[in-house]
Backbone of each chain as ProteinMPNN parsed JSONL, in Angstrom:
{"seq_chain_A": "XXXXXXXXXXXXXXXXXXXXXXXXXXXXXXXXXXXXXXXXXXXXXXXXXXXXXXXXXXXXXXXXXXXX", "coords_chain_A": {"N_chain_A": [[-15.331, 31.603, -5.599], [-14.287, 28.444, -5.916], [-11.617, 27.346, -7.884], [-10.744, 25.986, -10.998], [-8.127, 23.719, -11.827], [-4.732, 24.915, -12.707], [-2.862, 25.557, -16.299], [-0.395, 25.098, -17.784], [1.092, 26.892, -20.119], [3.791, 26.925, -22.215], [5.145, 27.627, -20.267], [4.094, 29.502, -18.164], [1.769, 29.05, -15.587], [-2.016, 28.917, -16.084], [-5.03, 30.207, -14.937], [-8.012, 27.789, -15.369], [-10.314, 29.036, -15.524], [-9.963, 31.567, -16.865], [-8.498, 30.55, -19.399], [-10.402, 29.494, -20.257], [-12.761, 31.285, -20.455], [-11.152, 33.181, -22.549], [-11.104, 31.363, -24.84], [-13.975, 31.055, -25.099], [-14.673, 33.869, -25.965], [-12.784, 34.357, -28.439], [-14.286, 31.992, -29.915], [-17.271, 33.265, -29.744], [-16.019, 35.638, -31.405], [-15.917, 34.498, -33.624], [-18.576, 33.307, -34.531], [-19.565, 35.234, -35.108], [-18.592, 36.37, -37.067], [-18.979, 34.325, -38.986], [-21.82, 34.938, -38.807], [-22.204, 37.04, -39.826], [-21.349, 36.974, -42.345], [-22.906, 35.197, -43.753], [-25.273, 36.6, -43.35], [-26.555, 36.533, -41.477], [-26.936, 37.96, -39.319], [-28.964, 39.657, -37.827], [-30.424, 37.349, -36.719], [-30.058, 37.28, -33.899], [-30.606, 39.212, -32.293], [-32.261, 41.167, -29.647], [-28.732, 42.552, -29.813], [-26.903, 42.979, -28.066], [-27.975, 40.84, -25.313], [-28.49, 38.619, -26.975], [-25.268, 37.699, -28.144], [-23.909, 37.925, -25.792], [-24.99, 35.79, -24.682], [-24.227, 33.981, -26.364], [-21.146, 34.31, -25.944], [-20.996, 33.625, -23.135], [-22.181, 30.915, -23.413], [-20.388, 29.66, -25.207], [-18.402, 29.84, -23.389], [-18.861, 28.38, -21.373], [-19.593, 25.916, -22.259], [-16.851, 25.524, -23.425], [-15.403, 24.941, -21.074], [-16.506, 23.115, -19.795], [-16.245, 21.02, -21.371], [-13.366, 20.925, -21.611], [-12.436, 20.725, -19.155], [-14.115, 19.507, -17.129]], "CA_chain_A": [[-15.582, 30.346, -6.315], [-13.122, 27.631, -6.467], [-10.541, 27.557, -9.588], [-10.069, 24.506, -11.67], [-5.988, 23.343, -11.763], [-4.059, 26.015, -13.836], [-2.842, 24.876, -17.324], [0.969, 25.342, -18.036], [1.261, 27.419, -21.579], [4.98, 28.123, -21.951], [6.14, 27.759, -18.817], [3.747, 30.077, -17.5], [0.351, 28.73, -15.351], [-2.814, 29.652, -16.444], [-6.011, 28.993, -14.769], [-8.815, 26.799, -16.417], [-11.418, 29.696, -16.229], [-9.794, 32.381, -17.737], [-8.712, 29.556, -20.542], [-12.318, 29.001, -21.067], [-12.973, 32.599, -21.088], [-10.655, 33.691, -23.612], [-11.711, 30.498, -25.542], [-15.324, 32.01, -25.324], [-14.804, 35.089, -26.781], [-12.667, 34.246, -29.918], [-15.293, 31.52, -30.759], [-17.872, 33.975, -30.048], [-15.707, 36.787, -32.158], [-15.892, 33.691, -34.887], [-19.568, 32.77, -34.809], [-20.042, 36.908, -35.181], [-17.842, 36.553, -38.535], [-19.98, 33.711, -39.471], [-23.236, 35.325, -38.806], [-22.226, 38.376, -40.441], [-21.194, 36.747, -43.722], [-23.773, 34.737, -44.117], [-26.079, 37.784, -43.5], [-27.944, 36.122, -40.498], [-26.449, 38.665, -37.729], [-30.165, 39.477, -37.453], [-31.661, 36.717, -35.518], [-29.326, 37.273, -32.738], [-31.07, 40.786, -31.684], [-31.185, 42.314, -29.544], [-27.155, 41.615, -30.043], [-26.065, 42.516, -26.589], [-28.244, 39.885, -25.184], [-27.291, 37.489, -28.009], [-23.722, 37.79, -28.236], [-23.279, 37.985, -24.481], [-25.652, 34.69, -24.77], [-23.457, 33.038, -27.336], [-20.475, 34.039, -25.138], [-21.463, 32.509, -22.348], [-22.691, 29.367, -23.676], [-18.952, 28.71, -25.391], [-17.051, 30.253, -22.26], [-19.253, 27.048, -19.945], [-19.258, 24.477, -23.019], [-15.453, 24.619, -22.817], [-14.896, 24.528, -19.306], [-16.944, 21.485, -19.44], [-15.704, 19.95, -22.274], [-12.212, 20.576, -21.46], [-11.712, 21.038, -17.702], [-15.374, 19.396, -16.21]], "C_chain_A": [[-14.276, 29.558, -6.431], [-12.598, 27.125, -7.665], [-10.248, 25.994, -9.67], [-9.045, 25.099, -11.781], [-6.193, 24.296, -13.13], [-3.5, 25.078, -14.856], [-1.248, 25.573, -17.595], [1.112, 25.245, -20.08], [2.56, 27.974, -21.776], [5.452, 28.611, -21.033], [5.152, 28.61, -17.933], [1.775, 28.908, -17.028], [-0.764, 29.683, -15.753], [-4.017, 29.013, -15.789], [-7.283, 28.941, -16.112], [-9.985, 27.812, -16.648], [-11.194, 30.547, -17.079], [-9.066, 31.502, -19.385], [-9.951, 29.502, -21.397], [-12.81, 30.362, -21.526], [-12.501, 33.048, -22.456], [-11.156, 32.707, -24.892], [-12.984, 31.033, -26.126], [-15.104, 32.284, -26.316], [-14.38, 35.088, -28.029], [-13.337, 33.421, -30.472], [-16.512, 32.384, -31.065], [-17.476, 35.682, -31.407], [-16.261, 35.618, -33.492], [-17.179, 33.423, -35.153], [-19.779, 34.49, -35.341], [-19.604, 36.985, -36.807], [-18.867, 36.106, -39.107], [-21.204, 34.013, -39.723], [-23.465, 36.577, -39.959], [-22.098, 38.104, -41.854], [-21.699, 35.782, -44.505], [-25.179, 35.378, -44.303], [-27.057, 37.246, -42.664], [-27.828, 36.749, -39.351], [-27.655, 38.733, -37.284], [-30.752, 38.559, -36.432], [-30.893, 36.893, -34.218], [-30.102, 38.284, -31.821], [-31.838, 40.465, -30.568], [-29.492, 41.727, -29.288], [-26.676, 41.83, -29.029], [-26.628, 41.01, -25.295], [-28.044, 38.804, -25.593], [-26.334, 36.853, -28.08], [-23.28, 37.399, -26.848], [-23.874, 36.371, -24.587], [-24.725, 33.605, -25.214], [-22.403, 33.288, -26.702], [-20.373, 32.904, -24.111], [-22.166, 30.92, -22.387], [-21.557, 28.993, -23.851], [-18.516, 28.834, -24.343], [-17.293, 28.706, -21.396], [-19.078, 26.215, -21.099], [-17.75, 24.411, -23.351], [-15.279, 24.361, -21.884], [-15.37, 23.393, -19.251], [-16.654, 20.501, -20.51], [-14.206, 19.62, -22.304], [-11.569, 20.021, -19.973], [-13.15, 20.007, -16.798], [-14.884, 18.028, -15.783]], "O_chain_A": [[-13.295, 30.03, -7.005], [-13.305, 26.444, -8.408], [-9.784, 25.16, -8.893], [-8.783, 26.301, -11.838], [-7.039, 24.444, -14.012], [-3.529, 23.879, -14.578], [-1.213, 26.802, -17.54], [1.181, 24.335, -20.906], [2.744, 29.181, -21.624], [6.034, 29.682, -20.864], [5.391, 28.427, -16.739], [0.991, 28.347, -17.794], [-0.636, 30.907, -15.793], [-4.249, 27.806, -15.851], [-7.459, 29.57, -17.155], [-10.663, 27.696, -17.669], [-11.914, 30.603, -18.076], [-9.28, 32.083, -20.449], [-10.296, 29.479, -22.578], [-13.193, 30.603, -22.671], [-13.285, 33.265, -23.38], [-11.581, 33.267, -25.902], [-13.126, 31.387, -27.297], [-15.153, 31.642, -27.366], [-15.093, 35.593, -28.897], [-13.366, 33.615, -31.687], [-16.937, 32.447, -32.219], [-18.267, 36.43, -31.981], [-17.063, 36.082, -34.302], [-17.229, 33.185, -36.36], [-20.457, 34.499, -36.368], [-20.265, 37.614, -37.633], [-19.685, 36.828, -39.677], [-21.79, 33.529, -40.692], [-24.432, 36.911, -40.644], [-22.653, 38.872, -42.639], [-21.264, 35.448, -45.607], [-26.047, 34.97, -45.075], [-28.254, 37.373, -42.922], [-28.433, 36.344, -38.359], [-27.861, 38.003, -36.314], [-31.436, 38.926, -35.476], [-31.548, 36.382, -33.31], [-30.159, 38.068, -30.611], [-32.131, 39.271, -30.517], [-29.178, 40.694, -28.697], [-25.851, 40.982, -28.689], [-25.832, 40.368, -24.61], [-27.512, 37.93, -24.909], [-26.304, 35.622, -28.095], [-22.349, 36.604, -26.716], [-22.926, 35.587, -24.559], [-24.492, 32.564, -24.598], [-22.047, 32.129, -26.49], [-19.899, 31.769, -24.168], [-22.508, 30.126, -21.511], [-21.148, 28.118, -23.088], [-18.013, 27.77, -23.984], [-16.391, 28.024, -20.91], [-18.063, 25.55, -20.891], [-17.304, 23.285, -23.57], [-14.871, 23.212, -21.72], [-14.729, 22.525, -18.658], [-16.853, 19.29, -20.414], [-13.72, 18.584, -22.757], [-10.641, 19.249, -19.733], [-12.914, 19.899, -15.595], [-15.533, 17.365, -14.973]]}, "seq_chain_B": "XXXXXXXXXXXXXXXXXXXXXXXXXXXXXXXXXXXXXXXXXXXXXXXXXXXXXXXXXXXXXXXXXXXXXXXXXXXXXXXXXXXXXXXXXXXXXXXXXXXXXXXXXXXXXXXXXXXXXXXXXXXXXXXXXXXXXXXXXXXXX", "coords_chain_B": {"N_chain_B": [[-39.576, 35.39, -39.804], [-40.85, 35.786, -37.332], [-40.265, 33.761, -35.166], [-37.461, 34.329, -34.997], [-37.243, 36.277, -32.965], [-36.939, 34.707, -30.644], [-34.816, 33.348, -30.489], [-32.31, 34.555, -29.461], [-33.226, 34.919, -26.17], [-33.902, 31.987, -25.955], [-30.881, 31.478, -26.263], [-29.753, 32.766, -23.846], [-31.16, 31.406, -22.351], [-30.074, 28.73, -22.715], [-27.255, 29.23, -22.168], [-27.734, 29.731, -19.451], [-28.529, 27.432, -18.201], [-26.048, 25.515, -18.615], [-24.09, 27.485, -17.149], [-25.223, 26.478, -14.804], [-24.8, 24.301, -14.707], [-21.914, 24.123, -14.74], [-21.672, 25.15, -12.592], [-22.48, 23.306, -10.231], [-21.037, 21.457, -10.663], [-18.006, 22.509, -10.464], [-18.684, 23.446, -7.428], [-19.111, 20.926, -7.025], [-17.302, 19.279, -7.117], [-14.675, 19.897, -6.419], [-11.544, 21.294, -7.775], [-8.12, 21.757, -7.212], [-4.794, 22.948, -7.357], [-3.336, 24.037, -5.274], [-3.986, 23.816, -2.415], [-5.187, 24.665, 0.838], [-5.823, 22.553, 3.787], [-8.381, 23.492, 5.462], [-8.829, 22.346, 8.28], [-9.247, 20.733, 11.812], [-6.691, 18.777, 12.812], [-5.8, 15.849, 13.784], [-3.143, 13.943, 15.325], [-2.742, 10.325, 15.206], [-2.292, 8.224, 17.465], [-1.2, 4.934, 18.44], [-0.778, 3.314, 21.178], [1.315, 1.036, 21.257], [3.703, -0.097, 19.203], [3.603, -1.809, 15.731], [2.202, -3.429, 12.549], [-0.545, -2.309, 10.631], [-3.529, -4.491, 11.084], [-5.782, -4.303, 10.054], [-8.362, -2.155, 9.043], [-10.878, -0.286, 9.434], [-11.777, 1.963, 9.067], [-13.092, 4.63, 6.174], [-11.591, 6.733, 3.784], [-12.197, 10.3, 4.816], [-14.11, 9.793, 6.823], [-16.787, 10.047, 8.838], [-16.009, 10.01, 12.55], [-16.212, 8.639, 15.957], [-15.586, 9.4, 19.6], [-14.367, 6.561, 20.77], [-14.87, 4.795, 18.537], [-13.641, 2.43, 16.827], [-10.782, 2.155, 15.07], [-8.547, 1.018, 13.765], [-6.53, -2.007, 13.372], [-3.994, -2.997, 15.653], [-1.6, -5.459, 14.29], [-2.059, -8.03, 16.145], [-0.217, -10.556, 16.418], [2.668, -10.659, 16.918], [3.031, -9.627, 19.422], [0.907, -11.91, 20.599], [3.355, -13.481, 20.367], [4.845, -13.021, 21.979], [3.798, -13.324, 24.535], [4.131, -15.909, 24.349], [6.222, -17.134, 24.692], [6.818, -15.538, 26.96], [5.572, -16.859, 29.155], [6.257, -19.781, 28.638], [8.862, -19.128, 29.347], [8.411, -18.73, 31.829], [7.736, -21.071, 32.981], [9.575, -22.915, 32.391], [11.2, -21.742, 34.289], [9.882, -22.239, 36.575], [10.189, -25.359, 36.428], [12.83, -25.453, 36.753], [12.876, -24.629, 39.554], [11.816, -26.646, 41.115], [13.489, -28.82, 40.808], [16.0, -27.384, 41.493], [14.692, -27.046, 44.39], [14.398, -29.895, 45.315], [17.559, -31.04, 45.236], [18.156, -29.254, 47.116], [16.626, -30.375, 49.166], [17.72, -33.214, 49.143], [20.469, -32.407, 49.852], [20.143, -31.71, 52.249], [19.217, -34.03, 53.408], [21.781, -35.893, 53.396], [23.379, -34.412, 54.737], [22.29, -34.441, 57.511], [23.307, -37.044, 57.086], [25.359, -37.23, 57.168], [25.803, -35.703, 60.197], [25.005, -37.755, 61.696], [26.755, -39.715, 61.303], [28.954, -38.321, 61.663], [28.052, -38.538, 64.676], [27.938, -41.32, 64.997], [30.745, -41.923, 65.013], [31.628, -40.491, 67.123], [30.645, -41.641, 69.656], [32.114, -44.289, 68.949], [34.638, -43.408, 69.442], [34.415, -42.276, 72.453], [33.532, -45.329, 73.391], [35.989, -46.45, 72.697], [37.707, -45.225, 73.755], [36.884, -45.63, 76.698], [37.315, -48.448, 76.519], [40.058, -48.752, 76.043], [40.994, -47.604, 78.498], [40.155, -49.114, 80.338], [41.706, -51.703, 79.548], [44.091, -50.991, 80.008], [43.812, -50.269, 82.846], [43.622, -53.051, 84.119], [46.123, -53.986, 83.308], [47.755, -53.044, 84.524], [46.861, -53.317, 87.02], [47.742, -56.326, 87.164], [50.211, -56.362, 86.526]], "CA_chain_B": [[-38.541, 36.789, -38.274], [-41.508, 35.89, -35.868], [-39.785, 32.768, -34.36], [-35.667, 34.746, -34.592], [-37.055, 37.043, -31.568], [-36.775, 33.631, -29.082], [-33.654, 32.743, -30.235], [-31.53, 35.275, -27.978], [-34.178, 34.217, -25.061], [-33.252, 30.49, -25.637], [-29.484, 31.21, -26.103], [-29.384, 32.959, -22.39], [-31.832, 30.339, -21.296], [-28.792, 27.972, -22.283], [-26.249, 30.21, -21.368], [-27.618, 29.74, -18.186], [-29.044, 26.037, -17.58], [-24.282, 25.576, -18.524], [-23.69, 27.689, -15.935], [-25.723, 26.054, -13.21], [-23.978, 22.625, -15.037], [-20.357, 24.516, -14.622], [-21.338, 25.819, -11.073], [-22.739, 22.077, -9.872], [-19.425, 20.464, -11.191], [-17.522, 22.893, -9.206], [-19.364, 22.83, -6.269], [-19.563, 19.113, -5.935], [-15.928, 18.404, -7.58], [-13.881, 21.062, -6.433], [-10.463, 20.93, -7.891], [-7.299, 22.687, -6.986], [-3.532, 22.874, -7.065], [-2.83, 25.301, -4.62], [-5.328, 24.11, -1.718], [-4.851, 24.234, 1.844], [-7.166, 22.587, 4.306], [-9.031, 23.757, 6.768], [-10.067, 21.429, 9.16], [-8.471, 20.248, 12.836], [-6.053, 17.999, 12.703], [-5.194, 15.19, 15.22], [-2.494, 12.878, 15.049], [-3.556, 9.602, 16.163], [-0.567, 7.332, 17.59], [-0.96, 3.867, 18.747], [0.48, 3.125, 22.363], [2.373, -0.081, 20.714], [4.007, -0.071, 17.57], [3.303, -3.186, 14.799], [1.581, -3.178, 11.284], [-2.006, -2.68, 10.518], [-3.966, -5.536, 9.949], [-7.322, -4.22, 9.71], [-8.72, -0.897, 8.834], [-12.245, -0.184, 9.87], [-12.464, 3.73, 8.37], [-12.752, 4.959, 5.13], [-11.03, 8.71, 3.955], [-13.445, 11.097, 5.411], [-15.472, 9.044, 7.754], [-17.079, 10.843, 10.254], [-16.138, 8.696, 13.806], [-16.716, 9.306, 17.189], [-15.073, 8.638, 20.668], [-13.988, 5.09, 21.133], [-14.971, 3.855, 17.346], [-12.463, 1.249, 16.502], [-10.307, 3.126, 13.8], [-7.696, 0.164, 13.003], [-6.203, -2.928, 14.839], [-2.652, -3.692, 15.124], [-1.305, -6.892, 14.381], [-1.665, -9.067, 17.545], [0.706, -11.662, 16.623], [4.379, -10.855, 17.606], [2.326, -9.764, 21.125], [0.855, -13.009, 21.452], [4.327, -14.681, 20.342], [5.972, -12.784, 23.107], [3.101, -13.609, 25.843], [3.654, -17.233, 24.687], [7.48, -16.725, 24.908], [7.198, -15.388, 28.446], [4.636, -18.21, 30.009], [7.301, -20.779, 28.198], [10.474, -18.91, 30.207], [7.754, -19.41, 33.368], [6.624, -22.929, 33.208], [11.276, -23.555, 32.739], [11.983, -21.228, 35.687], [9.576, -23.466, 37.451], [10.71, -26.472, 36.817], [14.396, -25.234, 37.189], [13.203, -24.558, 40.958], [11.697, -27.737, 41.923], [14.786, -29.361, 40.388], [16.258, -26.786, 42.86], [14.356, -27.484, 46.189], [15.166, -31.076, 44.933], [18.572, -30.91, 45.377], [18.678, -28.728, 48.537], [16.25, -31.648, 50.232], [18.785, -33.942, 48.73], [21.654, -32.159, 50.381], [19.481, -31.776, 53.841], [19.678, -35.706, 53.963], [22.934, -35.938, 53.671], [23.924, -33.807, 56.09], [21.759, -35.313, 58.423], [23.606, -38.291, 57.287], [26.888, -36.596, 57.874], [25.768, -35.863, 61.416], [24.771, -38.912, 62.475], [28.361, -40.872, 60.936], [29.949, -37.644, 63.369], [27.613, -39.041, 66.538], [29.074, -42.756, 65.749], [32.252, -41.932, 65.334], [31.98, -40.103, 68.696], [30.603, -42.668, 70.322], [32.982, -45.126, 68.926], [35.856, -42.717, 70.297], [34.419, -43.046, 73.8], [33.383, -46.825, 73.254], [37.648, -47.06, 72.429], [38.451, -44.755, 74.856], [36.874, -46.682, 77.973], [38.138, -49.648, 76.225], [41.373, -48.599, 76.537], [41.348, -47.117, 80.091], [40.068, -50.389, 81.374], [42.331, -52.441, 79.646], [45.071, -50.45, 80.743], [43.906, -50.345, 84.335], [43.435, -54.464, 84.017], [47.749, -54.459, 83.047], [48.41, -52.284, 85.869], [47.076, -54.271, 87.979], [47.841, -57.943, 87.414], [51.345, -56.051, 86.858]], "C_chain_B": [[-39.556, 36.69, -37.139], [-40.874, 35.359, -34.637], [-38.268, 33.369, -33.936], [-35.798, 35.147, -33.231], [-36.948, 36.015, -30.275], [-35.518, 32.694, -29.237], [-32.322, 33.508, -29.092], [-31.972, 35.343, -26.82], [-33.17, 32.69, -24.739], [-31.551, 30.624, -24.773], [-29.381, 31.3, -24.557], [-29.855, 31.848, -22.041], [-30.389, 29.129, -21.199], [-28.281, 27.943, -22.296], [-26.037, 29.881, -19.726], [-27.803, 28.597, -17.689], [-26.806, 25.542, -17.841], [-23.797, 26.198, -17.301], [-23.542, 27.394, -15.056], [-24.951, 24.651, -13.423], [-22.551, 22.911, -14.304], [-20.394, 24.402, -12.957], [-21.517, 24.77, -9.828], [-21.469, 21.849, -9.713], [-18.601, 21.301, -10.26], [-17.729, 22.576, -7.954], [-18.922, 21.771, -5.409], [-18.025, 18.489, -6.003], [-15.373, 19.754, -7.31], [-12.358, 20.913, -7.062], [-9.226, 22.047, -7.388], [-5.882, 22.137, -7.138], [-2.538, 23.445, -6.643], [-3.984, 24.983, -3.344], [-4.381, 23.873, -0.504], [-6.14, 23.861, 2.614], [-7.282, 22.758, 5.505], [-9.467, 23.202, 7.766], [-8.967, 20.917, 10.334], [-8.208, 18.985, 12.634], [-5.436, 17.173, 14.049], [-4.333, 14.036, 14.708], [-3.066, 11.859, 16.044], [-2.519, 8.497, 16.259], [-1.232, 6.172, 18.57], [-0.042, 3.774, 19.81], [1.734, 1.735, 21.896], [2.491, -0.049, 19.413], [3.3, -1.587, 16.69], [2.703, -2.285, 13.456], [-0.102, -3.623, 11.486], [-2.574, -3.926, 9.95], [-5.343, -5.164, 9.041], [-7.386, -2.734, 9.895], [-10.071, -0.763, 8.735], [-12.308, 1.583, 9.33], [-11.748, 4.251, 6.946], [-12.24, 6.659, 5.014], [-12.318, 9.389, 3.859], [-14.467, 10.912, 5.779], [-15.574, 10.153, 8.716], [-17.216, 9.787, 11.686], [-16.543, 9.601, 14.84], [-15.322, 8.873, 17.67], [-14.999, 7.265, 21.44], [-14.24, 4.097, 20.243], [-13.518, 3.07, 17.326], [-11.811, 1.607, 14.855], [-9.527, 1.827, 13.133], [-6.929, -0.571, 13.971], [-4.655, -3.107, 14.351], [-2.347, -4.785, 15.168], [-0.666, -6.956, 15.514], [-0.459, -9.695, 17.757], [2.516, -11.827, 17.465], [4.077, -10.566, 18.842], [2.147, -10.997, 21.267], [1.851, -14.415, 21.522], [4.975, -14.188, 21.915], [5.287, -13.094, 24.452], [3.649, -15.093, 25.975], [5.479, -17.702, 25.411], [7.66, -17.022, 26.488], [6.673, -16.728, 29.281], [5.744, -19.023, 29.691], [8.222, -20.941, 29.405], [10.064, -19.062, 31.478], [8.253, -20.438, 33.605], [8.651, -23.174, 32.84], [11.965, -22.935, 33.883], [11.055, -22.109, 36.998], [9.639, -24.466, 37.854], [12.163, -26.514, 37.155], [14.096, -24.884, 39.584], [12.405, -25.436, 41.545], [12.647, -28.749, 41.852], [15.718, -28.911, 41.787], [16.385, -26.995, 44.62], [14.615, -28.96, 46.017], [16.398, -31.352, 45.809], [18.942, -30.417, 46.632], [17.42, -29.956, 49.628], [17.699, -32.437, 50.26], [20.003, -33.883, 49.626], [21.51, -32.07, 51.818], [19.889, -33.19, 54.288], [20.906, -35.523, 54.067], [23.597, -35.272, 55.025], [23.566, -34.029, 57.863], [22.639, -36.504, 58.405], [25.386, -38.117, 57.778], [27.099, -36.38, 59.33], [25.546, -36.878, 62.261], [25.971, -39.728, 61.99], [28.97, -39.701, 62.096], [29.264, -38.437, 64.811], [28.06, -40.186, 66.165], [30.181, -42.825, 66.133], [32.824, -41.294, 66.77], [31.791, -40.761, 69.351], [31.832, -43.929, 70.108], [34.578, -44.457, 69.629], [35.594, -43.062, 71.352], [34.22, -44.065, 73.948], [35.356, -47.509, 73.334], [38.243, -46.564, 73.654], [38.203, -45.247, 76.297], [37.557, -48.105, 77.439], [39.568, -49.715, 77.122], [42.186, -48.488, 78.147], [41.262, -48.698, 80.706], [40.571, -51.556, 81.24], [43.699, -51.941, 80.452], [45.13, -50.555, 82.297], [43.827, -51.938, 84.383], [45.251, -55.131, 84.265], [48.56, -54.125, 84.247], [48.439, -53.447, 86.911], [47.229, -55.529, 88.39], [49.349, -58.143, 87.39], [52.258, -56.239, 88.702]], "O_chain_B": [[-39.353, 37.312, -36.097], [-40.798, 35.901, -33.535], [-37.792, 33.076, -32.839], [-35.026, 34.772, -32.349], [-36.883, 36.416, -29.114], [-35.192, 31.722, -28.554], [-31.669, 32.967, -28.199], [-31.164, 35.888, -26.067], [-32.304, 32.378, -23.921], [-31.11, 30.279, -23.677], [-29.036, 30.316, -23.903], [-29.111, 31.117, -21.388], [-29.826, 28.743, -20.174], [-27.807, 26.816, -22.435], [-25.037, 29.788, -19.014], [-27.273, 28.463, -16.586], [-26.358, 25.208, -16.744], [-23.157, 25.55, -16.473], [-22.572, 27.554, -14.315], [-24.548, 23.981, -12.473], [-22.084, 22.147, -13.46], [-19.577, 23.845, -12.224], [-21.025, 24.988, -8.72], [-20.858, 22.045, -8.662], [-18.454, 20.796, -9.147], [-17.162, 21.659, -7.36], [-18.601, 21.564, -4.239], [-17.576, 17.583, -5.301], [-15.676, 20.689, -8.051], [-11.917, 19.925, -6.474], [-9.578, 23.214, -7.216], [-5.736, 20.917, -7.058], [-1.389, 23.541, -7.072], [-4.876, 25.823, -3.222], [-3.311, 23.264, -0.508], [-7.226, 24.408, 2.426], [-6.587, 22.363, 6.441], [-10.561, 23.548, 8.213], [-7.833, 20.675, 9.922], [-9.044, 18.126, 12.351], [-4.823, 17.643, 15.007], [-4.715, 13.278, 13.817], [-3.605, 12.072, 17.131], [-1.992, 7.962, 15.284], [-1.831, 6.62, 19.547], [1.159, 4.016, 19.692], [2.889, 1.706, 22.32], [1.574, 0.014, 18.594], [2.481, -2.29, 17.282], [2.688, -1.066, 13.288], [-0.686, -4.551, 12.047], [-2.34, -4.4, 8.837], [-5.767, -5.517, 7.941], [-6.674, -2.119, 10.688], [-10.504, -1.25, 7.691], [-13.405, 2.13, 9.453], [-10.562, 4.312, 6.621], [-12.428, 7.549, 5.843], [-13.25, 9.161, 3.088], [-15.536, 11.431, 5.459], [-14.73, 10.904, 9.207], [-18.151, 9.016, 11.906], [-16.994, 10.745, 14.809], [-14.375, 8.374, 17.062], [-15.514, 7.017, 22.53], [-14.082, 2.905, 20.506], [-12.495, 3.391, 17.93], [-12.333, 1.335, 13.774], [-9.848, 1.556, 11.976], [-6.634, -0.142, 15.086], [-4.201, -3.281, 13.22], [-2.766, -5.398, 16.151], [0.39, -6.502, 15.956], [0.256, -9.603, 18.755], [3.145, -12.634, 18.149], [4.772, -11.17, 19.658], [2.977, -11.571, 21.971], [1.718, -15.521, 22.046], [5.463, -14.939, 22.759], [5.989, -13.148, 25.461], [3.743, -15.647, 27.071], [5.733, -18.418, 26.38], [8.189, -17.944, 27.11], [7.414, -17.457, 29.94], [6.478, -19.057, 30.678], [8.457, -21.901, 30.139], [10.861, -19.426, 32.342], [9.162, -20.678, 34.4], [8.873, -24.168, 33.532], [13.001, -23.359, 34.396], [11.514, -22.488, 38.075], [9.391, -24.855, 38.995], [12.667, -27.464, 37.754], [14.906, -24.946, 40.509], [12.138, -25.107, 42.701], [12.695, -29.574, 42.764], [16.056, -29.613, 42.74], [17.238, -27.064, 45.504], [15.313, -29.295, 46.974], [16.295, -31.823, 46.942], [19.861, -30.929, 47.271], [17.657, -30.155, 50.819], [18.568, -32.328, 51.125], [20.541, -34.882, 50.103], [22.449, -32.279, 52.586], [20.641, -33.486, 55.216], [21.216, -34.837, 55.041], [24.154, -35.743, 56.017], [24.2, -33.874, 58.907], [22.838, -37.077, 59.476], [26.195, -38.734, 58.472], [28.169, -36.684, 59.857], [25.87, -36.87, 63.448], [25.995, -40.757, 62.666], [29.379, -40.057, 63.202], [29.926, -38.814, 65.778], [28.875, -40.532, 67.02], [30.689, -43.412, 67.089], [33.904, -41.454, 67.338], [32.745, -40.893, 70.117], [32.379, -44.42, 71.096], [35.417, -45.142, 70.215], [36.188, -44.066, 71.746], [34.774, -44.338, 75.012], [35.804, -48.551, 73.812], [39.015, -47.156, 74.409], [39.151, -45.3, 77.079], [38.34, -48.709, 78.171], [39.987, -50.27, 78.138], [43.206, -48.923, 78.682], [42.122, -49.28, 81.367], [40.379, -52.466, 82.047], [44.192, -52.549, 81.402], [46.143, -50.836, 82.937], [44.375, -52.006, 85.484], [45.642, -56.096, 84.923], [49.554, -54.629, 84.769], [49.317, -54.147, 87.416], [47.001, -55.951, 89.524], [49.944, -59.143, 87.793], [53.421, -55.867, 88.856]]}, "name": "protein", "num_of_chains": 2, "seq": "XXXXXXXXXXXXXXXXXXXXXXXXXXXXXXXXXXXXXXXXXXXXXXXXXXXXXXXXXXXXXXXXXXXXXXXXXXXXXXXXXXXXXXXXXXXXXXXXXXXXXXXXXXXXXXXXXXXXXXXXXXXXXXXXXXXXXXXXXXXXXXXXXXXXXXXXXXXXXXXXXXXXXXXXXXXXXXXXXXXXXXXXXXXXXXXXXXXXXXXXXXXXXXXXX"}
């Protein structure tokens, strides 16, 4: 697959998917907080479907909101 | 809790309708800053130098053999055609000026030869003169 332009963090390049990736996952670690302490982890279930779900939705709605 | 069980359904569902958005956008917009390309390369050189005037193809036209890619400016060509015809049409009249002159000098010389045949004749015209006055002194001597 062809790589969106790398992103210069500190001198070092980075590319734009693994950006978006890591992006992902700590929003998804953060919606997990949220869910959990609001006591709605529940509707997510089954949570590997879910979670991986809610991953993947932030990991592509940054890439396209930052990089598209 | 009937309706929660189609929310981790949905999510993948638009998990995945992003994806196919992400994987489009790629696709169609590729970006890079590290690309090399693949594709045969021809330089395309103009037998006469000048500046473009006209450009008949856009970046990444597909042409053929003998499309008309881009014209070079005519003009300093058709100053120098008009140039040359000019330095003609004065070397032409510099050589009827020419044959002119060498008629010119033909007469003359004609006229030069014919003042030599009088003056020769007038030599022998003097020179019987002479004899026959001379023989005239002799003999009345």
């Amino acid at each position: 697959m062809t790589l969106a332009p790398s992103v210069n963090i500190l001198g070092s390049f980075f590319p734009a998917w693994l950006i978006s990736t890591v992006t992902g996952l700590v929003l998804t670690a953060i919606v997990r907080q949220l869910l959990v302490a609001t006591d709605t982890a529940h509707y997510l279930r089954p949570a590997g479907v879910g979670y991986a779900s809610v991953a993947f939705l932030l990991i592509f709605a940054t890439w396209l909101v930052a990089f598209g | 809790m009937g309706a929660s069980r189609f929310i981790a359904p949905c999510l993948a569902a638009a998990a995945l309708a992003l994806g196919i958005a992400v994987l489009l956008r790629v696709v169609r917009n590729p970006e890079t800053d590290d690309a090399i390309v693949m594709a045969d390369m021809i330089d395309v050189v103009p037998q006469v130098s000048g500046t473009i005037s006209e450009l008949h193809v856009a970046d990444n036209q597909a042409v053929a053999e003998g499309d008309l890619l881009f014209v070079v400016d005519p003009r300093p060509y058709e100053f120098a055609v008009q140039r040359a015809r000019a330095e003609v049409a004065r070397i032409d009249g510099e050589i009827d000026v020419t044959e002119r002159r060498i008629e010119g000098q033909e007469f003359a010389v004609a006229a030069a030869q014919a003042a030599v045949r009088r003056a020769e004749a007038q030599l022998r015209n003097s020179s019987d003169s002479l004899e026959r006055i001379s023989h005239c002194c002799r003999r009345s001597s």
